[in-house]
N, C-alpha and C positions, 0 to 999 in steps of 0.2 A: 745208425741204421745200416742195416746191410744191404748187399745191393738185390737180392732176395726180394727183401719187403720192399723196398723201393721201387724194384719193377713192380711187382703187383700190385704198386698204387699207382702208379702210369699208367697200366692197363685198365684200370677200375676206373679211372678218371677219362680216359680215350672211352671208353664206353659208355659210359654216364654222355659225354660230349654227344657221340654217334647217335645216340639214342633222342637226346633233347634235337639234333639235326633233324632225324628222320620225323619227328613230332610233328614239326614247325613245315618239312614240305608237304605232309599229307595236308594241313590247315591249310597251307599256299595252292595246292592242287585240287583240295576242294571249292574252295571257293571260285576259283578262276573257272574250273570248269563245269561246276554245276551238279557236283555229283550226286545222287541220293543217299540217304543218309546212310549207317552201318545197317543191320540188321540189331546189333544192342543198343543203339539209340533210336529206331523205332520201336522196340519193346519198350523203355523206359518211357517215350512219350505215347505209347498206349496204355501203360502202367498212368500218367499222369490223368491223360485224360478222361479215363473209367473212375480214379480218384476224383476230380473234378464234377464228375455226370452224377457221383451220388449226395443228395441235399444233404445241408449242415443242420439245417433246422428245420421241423417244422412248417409249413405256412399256412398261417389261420386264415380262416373264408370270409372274416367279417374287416382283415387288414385289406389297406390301401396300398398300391405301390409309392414309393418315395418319388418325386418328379430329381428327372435327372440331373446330376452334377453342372454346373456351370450355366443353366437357364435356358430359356428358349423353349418352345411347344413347337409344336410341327414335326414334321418331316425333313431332313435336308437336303436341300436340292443340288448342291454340288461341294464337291471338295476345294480347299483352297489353301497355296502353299503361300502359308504365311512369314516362310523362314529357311534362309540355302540359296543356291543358285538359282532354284526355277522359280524364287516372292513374284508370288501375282500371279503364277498361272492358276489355272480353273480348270476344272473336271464334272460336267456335269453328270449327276448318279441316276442312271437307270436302275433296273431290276440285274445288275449283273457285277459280276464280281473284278475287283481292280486289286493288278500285283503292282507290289512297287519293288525297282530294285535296280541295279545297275544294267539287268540283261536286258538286249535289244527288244525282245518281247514282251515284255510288261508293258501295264497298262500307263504306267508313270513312271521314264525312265531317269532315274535319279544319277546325275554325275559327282556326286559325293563319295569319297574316300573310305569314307565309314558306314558306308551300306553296301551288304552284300547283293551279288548276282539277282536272287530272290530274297529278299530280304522279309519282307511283310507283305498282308493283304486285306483288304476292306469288304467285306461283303454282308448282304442283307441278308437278316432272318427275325422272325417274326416281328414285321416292322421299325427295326431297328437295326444300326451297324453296326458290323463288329469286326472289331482286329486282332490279327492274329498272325506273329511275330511265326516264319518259316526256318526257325534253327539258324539263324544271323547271328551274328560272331560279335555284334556289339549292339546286339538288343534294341528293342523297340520299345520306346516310354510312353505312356498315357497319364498326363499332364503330368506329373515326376517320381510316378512309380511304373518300374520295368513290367512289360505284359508277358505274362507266363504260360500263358494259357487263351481261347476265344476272349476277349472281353468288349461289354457295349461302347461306344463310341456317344458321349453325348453329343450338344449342340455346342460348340466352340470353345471347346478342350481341347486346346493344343497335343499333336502325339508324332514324335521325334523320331527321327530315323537319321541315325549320323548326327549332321549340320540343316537337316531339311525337318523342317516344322511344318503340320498340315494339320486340319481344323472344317470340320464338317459344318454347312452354315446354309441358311433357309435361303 
């Protein structure tokens, strides 16, 4: 090899490097500091959610809805970490929306490793909860599938944030 080619795979490699560097401080910088998101990633999660808003099927007037995942009738009166640093605290659920996340303003502030600033959020709508994962870096699970999107929260379906486990209960 001459020393030609050689350099300009030095340089091709310092650059590849530079580039995976600069990658990994914008991740570190966003999360530390809370930024809003790009403008091309809220297109895409506008793109998601209009995909989302339109039905897949159907729904006949004479069907019933399915009773929820995991059992229980009611309404739930409070959240409760069943799993992480904060097992056993309670949240009682009003009519109002709870963030969770490492930042000091949320409604439940999580000191886990693995959840971001604003990580996720719980809020009611048409009588029922729903979660909804805020562009977290290591995703929000409902009982062992990742939330992609708004989804309902039954009555004591575990849904993961990091190391912290929480489970909405009458």
């Amino acid at each position: 090899m001459n020393t030609l080619t050689l350099d300009l795979v030095k340089l091709a490699f310092l650059a590849v490097l530079w580039l995976f560097v600069i990658a990994a401080v914008g991740v570190v910088r966003t999360d530390l500091f809370d930024q809003p998101p790009s403008p091309r990633r809220q297109r895409r999660a506008a793109r998601q959610q209009a995909r989302r808003a339109q039905p897949a099927a159907p729904i006949t007037a004479g069907r019933q809805p399915r009773p929820a995942k995991g059992g229980g009738r009611g309404r739930p009166r409070l959240l409760l970490v069943t799993g992480g640093n904060l097992a056993g605290t309670t949240i009682n659920l009003a009519d109002q929306q709870i963030t969770i996340g490492r930042s000091a303003d949320a409604t439940l502030v999580l000191t886990d490793d693995y959840a971001s600033t604003r990580h996720a959020r719980l809020f009611p709508q048409n009588g029922e909860w729903i979660v909804e994962d805020l562009g977290s870096t290591n995703g929000t699970y409902l009982d062992r599938t990742k939330v992609t999107g708004p989804t309902p929260v039954p009555l004591n379906v575990p849904v993961r944030i990091g190391k912290t486990v929480l489970e909405l209960r009458r």
